[in-house]
N, C-alpha and C positions, 0 to 999 in steps of 0.2 A: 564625430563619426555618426553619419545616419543609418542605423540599420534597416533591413529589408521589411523585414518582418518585427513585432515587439515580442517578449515572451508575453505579454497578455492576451497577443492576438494566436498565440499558440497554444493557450491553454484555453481558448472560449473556443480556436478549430476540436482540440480533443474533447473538447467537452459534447461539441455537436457529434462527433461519432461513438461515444462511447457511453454506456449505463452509467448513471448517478444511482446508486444504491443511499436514502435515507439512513441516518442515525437507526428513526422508530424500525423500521425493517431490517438492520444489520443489526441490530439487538437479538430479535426475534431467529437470524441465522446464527447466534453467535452459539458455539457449540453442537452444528446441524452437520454429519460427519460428513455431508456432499459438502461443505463449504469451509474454505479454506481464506483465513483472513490474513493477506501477504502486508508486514509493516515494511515498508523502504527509507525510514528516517536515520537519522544518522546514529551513530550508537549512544554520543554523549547526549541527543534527546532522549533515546532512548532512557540511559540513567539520571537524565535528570526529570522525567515528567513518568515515569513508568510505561507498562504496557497494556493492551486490553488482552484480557488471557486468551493463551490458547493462541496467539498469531505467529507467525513464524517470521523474523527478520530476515529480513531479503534486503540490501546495501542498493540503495537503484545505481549506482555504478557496475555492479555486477548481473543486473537482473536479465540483460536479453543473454548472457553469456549462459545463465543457471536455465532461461527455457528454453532453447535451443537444444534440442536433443542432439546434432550433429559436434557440439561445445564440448573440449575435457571439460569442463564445468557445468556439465547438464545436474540436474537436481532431477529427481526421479518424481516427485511430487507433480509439476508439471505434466507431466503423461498419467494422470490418475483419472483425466477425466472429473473433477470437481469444479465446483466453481470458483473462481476466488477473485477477493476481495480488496482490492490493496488500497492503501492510505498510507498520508503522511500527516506533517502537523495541522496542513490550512488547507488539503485538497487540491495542492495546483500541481507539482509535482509528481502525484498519483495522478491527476489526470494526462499528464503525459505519458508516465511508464505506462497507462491503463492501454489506450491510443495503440502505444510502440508496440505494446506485446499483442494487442488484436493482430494490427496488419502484420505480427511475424507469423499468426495461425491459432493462438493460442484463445480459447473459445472452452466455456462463458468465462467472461472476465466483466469489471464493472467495479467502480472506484467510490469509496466513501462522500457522502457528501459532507463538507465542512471537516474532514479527514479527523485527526486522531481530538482535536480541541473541541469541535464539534460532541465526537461523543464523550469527551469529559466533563463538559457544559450542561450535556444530557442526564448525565446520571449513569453513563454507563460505565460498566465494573471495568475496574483497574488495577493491575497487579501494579505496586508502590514499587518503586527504585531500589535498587539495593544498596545501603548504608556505604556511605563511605567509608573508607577503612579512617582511622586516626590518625593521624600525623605524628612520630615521636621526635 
């Protein structure tokens, strides 16, 4: 099967339309009440690699349903008027949903660069996973 398009050539098009927000500079907004850090990784990365605090998990399967304000599934956060900030594990991901949810309207948006490994690499804080339960 030849496809049209590759997904590399679709995440270098979102990359061209959309803000790469730095590590060093999303450090600097992490806890800035205008800025909203959206993770879209999957849950089991979620629990197996922790979180950067304070971000609010958003499923990118669900994400244009949650900004959509017309969606039973609108998320009220979306109409706040903040900025935010999504990531995933390696940034490619994030910069699709980043992309998807501009051209839906949704404005400032702008995507991690080097997404969540990036800022673990960095130094930046991370809430640790929570313990598996034991096995009996």
């Amino acid at each position: 099967m030849t496809m049209k398009i590759s997904a590399k050539q679709l995440v270098a098009e979102a990359n061209a339309e959309i803000e790469t927000v730095s590590v060093e500079a999303a450090k600097k907004l992490l806890g800035d009440e205008n800025t909203v850090f959206i993770d879209i990784r999957d849950v089991r990365e979620l629990a197996r690699e922790g979180r950067i605090p304070g971000a609010m998990h958003m499923p990118r399967g669900m994400l244009e349903f949650w900004v959509d304000p017309d969606s039973p599934y609108y998320r009220d956060v979306f109409g706040s008027g903040k900025k935010f900030i999504f990531f995933c594990a390696g940034a490619l991901r994030s910069a699709l949903a980043t992309q998807q949810v501009q051209r839906m309207g949704l404005e400032p948006v702008a995507h991690l660069e080097g997404g969540f490994g990036a800022w673990r690499d960095a130094g930046g804080p991370i809430e640790a996973p929570e313990p598996k339960p034991e096995k009996k």
